[in-house]
C-alpha positions as CSV (number, residue, x, y, z in Angstrom):
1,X,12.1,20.2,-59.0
2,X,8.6,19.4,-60.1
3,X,7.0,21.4,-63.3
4,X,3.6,21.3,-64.7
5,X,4.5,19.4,-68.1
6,X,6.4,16.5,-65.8
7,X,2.8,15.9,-64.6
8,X,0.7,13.3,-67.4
9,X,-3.1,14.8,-66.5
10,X,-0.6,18.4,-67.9
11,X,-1.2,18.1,-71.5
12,X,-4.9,17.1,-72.9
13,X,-4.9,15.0,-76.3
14,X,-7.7,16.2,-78.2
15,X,-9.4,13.5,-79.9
16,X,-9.0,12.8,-83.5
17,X,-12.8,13.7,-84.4
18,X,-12.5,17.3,-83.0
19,X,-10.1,18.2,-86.0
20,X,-12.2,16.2,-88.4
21,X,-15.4,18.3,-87.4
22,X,-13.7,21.8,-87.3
23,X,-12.2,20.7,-91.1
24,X,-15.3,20.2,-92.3
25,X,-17.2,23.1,-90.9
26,X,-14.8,25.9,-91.6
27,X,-13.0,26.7,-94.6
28,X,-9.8,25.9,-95.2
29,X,-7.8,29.1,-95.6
30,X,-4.3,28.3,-96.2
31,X,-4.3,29.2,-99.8
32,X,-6.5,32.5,-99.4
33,X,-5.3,35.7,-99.9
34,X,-6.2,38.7,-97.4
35,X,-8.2,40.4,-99.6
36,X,-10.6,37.4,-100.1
37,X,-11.3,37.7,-96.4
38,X,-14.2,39.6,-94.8
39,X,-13.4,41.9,-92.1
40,X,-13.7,40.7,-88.9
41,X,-16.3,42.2,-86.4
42,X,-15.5,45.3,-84.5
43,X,-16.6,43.4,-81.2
44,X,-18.2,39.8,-80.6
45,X,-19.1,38.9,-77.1
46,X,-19.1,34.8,-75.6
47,X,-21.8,34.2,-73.3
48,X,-20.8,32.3,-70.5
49,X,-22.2,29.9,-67.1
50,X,-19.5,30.2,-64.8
51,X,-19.3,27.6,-62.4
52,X,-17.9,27.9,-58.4
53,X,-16.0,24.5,-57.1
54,X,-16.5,24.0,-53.3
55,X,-13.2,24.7,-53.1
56,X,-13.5,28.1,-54.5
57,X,-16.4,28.8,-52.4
58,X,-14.9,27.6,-49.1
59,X,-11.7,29.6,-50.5
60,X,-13.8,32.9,-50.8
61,X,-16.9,32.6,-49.2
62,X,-19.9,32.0,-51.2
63,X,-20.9,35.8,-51.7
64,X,-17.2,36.7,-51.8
65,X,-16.5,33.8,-54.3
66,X,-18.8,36.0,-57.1
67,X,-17.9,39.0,-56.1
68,X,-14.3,37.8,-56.9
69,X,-15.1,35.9,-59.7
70,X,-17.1,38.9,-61.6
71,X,-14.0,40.9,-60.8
72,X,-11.6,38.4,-62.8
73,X,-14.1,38.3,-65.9
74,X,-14.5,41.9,-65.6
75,X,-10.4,42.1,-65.6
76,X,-10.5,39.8,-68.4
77,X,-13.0,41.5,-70.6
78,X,-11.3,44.6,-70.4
79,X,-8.0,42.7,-71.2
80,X,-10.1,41.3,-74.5
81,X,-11.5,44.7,-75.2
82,X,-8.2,47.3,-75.6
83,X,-8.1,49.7,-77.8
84,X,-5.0,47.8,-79.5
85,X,-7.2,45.1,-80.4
86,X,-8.9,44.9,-84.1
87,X,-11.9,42.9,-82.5
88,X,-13.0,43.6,-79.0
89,X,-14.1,40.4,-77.0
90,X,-16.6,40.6,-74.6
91,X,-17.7,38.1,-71.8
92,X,-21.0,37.7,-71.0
93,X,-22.5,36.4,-67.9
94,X,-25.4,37.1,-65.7
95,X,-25.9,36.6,-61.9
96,X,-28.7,33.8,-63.1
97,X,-26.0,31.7,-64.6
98,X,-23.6,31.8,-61.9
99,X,-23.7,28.0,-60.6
100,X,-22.4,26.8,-57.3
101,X,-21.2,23.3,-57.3
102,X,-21.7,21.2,-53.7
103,X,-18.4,19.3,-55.3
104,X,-14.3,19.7,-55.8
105,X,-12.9,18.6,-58.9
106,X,-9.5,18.2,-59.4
107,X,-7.5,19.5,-62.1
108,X,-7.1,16.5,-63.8
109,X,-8.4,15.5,-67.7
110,X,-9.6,12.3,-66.5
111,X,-12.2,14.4,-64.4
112,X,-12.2,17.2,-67.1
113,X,-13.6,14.4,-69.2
114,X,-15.6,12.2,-67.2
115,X,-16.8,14.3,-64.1
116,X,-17.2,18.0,-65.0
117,X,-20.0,17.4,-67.7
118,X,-22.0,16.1,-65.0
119,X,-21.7,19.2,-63.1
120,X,-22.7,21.5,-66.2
121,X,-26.4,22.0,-65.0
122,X,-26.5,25.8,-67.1
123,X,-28.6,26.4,-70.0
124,X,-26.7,25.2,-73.5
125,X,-27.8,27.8,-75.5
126,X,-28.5,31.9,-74.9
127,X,-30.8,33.6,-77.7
128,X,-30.1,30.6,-80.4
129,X,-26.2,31.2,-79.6
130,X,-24.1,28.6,-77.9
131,X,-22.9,29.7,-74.2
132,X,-19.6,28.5,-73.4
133,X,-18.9,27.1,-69.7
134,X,-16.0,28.5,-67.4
135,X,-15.9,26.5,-63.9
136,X,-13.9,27.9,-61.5
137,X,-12.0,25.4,-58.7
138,X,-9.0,26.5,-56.3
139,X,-6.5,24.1,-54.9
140,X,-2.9,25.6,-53.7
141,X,-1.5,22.3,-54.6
142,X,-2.3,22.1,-58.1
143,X,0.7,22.9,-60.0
144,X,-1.8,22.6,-63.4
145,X,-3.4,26.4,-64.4
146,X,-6.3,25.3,-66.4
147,X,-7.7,22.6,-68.7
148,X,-9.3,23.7,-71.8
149,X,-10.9,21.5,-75.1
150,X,-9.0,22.7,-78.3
151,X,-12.3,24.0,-80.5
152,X,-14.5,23.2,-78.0
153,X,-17.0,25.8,-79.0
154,X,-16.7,24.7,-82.6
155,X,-17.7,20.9,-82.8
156,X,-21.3,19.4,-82.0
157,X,-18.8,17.1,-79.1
158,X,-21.4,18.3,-76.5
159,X,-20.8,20.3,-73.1
């Protein structure tokens, strides 16, 4: 029986600097007391480029592939935005930043690291605010669900 955390591309290290810069740009709250805390925003949305593998396209079709890809952020966003939640999160994307990519990459953190940034052509920034970037691959093989950077919205580490 093979599971996800057997495979070593499973678990992505993040580097030693990415803590460093997320300790020096945020406060350290582990002595504060509730009350010293400002409220939290009623609702924040993340602007996002949403990126389409080949394989999602040839999956889907290439209009299907972003009709079904608006319906999973639109599932998500509503997910992020119940009425249970204290701060309502809302994803942001527009047709314009819907990217098509001529190339598969596999689910692996040597290409998370060395072959996706090449492939993030989107804008960087949306109205001075930083858009974060969501590529979207399928591969029935792939026993891995996703890659992510840990505070990869909150260091200067690039795409």
């Amino acid at each position: 029986l093979h599971h996800p955390w057997d495979d070593p591309d499973y678990a992505i290290e993040a580097p030693q600097d990415t803590f460093k810069d997320f300790d020096e740009l945020f406060v350290n709250l582990g002595e504060a007391e509730t009350d010293d805390l400002t409220e939290p925003p009623a609702k924040l949305a993340l602007n996002l480029n949403v990126y389409l593998d080949s394989n999602w396209k040839s999956e889907f079709g290439k209009t299907g592939g972003i009709t079904f890809a608006k319906r999973i952020l639109k599932h998500a966003t509503d997910l992020l935005s119940h009425e249970s939640l204290g701060t309502k999160l809302s994803l942001s994307f527009e047709d314009d930043r819907i990217f098509h990519s001529n190339k598969h990459l596999e689910v692996k953190k040597s290409v998370y690291e060395q072959e996706l940034p090449r492939q993030l052509t989107g804008p960087e920034t949306l109205d001075g605010g930083l858009i974060a970037n969501l590529y979207l691959t399928f591969d029935e093989r792939s026993t891995i669900l996703g890659l992510s950077r840990i505070y990869g919205m909150c260091s200067n580490l690039g795409k």
